[in-house]
DOGU-414114 format. One record per residue: chain; residue number from 0; z negated, y, x of N, C-alpha, C in turn; residue in one letter. Coordinates in steps of 0.001 Angstrom, whole numbers. Each point is the difference from the previous one (the first is absolute). Layout:
A,NUM,Z,Y,X,Z,Y,X,Z,Y,X,a
...
END
This chain:
A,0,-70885,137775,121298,-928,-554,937,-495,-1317,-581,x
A,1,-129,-1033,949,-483,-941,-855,-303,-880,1745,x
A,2,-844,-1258,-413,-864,-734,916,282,-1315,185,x
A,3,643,-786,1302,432,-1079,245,-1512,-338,853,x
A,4,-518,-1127,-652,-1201,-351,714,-1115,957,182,x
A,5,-125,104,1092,-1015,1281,543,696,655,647,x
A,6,1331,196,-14,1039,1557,101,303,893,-682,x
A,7,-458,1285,64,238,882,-351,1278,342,103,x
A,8,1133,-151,-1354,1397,1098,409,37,1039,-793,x
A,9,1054,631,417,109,1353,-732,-1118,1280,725,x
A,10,-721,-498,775,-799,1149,702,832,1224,187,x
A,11,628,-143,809,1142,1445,142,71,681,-1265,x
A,12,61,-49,-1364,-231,614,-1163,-1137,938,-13,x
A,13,-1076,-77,762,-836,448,-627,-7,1160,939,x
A,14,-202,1367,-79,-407,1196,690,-484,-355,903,x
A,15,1,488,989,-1105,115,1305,-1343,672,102,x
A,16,747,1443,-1344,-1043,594,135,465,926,-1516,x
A,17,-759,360,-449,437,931,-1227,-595,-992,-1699,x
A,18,265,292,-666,-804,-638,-967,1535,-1095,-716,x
A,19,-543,-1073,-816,1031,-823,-503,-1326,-715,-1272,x
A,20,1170,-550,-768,-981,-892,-1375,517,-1432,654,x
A,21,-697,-804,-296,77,-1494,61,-83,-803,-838,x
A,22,668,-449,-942,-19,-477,-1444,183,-1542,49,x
A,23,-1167,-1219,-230,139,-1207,114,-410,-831,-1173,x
A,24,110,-1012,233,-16,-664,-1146,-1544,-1184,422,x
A,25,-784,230,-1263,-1441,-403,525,-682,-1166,-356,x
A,26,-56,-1345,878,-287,-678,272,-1588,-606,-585,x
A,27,-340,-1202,-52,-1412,155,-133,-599,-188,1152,x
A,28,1022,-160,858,-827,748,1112,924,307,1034,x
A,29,298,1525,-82,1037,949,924,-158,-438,1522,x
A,30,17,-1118,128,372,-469,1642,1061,938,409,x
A,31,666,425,-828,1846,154,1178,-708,1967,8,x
A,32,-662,520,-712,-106,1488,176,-1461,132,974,x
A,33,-455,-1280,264,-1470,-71,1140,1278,4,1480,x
A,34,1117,-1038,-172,492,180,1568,228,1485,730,x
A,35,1295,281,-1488,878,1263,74,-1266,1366,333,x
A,36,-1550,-251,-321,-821,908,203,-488,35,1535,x
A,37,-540,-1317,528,60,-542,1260,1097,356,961,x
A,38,1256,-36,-419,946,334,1122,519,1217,-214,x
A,39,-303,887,-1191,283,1392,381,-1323,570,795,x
A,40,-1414,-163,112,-738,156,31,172,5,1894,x
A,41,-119,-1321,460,628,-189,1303,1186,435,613,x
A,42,1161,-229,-686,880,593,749,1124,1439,-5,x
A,43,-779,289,-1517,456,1818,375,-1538,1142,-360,x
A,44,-1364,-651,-43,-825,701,379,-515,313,-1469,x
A,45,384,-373,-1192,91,533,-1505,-423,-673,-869,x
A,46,-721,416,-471,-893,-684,-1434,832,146,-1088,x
A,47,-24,-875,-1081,420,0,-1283,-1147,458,-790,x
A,48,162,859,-371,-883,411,-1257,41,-731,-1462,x
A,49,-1085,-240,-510,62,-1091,-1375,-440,680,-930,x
A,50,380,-624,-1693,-494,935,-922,-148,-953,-1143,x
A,51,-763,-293,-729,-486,-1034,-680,-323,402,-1777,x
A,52,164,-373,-652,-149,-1,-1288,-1537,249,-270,x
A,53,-249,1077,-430,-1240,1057,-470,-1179,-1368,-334,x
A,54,568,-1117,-1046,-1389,-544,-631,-195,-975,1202,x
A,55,339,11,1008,-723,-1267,1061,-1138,778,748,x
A,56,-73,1010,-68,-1206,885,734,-623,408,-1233,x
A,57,-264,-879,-872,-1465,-291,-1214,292,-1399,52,x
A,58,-220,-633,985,-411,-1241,169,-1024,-7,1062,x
A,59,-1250,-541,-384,-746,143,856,-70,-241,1212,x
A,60,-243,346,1113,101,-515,1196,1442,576,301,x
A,61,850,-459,-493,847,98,594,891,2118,658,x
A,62,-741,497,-875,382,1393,501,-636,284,1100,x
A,63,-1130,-317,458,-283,232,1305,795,-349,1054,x
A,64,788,-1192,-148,997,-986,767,1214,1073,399,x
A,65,620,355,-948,907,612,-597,-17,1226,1031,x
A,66,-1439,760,-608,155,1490,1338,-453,-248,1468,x
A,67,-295,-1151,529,91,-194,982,1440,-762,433,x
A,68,518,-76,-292,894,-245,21,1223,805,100,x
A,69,-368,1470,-700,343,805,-336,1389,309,-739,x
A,70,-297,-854,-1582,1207,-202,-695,-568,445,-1058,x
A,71,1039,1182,-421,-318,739,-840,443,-78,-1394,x
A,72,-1049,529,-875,760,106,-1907,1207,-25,-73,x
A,73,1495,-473,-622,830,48,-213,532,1203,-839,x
A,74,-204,1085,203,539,1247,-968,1073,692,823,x
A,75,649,446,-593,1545,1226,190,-395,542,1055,x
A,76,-1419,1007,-228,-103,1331,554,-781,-1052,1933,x
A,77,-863,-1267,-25,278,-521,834,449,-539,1444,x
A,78,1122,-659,-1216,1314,-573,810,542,2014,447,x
A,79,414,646,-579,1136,1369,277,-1440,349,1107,x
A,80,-1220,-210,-54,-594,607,1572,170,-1203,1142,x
A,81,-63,-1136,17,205,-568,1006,1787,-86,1287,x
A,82,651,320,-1877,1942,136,919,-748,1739,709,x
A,83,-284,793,-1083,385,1061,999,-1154,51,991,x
A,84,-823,-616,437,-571,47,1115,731,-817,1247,x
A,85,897,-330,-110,1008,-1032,614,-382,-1289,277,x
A,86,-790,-329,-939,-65,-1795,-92,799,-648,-534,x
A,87,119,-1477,29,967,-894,-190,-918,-693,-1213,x
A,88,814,-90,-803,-983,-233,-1411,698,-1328,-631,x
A,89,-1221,-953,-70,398,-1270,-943,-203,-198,-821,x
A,90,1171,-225,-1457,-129,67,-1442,61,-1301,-750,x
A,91,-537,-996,-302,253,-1025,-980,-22,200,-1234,x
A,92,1367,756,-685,-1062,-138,-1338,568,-1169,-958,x
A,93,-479,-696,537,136,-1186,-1072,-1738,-321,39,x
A,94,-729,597,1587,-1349,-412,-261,-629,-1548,275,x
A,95,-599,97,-1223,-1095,-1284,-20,441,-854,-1267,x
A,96,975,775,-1069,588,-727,-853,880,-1094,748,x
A,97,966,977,1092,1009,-624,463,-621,-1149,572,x
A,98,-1216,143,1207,-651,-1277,555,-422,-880,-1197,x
A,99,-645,44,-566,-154,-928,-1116,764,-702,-874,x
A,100,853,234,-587,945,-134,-998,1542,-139,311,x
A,101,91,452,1417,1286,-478,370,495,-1574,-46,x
A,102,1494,-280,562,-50,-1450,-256,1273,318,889,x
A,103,369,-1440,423,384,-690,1081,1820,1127,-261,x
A,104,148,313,-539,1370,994,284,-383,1734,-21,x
A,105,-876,70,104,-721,1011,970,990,1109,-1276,x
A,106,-333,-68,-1281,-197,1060,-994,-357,1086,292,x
A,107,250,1200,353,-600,1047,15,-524,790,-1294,x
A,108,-1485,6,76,-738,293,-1348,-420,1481,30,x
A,109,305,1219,152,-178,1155,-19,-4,667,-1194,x
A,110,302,-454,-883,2,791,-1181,639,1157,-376,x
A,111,-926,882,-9,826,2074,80,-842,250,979,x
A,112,-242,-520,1755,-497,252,626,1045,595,966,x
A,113,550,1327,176,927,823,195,-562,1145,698,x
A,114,-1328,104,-128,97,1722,648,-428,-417,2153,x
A,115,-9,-1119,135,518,-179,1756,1450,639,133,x
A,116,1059,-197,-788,1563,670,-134,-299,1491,-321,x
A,117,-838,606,-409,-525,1330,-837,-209,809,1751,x
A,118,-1349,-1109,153,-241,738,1833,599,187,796,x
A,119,758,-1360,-18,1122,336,1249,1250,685,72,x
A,120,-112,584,-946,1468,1030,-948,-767,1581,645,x
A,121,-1342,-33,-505,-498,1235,-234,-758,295,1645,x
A,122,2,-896,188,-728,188,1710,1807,-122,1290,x
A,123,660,-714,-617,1218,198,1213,-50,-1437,635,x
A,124,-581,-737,-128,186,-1376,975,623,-992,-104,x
A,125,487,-568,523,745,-1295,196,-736,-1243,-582,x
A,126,13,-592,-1158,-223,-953,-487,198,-1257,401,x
A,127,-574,-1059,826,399,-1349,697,-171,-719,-838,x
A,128,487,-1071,-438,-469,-1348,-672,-48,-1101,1199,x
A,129,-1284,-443,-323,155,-1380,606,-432,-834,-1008,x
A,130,366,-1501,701,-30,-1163,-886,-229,-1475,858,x
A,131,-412,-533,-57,-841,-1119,382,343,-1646,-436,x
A,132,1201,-667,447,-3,-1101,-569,-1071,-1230,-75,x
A,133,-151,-437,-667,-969,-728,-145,-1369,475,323,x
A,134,-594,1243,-274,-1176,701,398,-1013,-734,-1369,x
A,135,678,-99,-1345,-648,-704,-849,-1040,-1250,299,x
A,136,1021,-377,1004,-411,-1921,443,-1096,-228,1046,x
A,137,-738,1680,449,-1280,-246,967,-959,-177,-747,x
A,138,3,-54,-1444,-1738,-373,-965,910,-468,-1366,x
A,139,-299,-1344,226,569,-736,-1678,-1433,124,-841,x
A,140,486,962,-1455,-956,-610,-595,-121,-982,-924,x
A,141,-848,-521,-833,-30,-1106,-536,120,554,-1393,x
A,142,724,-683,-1143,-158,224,-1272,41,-1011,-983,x
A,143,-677,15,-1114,-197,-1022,-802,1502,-170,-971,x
A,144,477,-1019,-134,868,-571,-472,1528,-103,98,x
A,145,255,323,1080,936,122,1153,388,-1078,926,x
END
C-alpha cells in the first residue's frame, strides 16, 4: 500500500472487516497514516486503532490527548486485545526514534522491536506494510551543521 498524492492505493488489501496489523514507517509527522485513517474511516466505516510507546503518556499534558483520542500503551497483551476484538491495528515501531532521527533514505530504525511479528503470529492476522514516499518531506527539520 502506498500513497500517490492524496490517493489512497492498495485499499483493497485491507479487510473489510475482521482484524489486520498495519505496520508503517513514522514520519515526524504521519500525514500518509492521518489520510489512510480518514479514508478507511469514511469509506469502509472502520477505525484504525493506535498504540504508542508507554513513556509519551508521562509527558505531561500530553496523556490526556492520547486517551481521548483513544490511543493506547503500546504492550503485547494490548495490541493481542485490540486484533482479537476485530480491530485494525496500527504499528510503527520505529516510533518517535524513527520520526526524529530518520534521514532522507528512510532507514528503518527498529532495533529488536519485533514482538508486532510476535502478535501477529500469535493472534492470526495479516500483517500490511505501508510506506509513504516522500512522507519525510511534510516537516523539514533544521540542524546545526549540515
Amino acid at each position: 500500500m502506498y500513497f500517490v498524492g492524496y490517493e489512497v492505493e492498495g485499499l483493497e488489501n485491507i479487510p473489510t472487516q475482521g482484524p489486520a496489523l498495519i505496520i508503517f514507517y513514522h514520519a515526524a509527522l504521519p500525514i500518509d497514516f492521518y489520510y489512510l485513517f480518514a479514508k478507511l474511516w469514511l469509506y469502509r466505516n472502520r477505525r484504525i486503532r493506535v498504540v504508542a510507546d508507554k513513556f509519551v503518556f508521562k509527558i505531561p499534558g500530553l496523556a490526556t490527548l492520547l486517551e481521548a483520542l483513544e490511543i493506547q500503551p503500546s504492550t503485547s497483551t494490548m495490541c493481542k486485545l485490540m486484533l482479537e476484538e476485530g480491530h485494525i491495528l496500527a504499528i510503527s515501531p520505529g516510533g518517535v526514534r524513527e520520526a526524529l532521527f530518520g534521514d532522507q533514505n528512510y532507514q528503518l530504525i527498529w532495533k529488536q522491536r519485533t514482538g508486532f511479528a510476535k502478535v501477529a503470529i500469535e493472534a492470526k492476522v495479516p500483517i500490511i506494510p505501508m510506506f509513504t514516499k516522500n512522507c519525510r518531506e511534510a516537516v523539514r527539520a533544521m540542524t546545526l551543521g549540515r
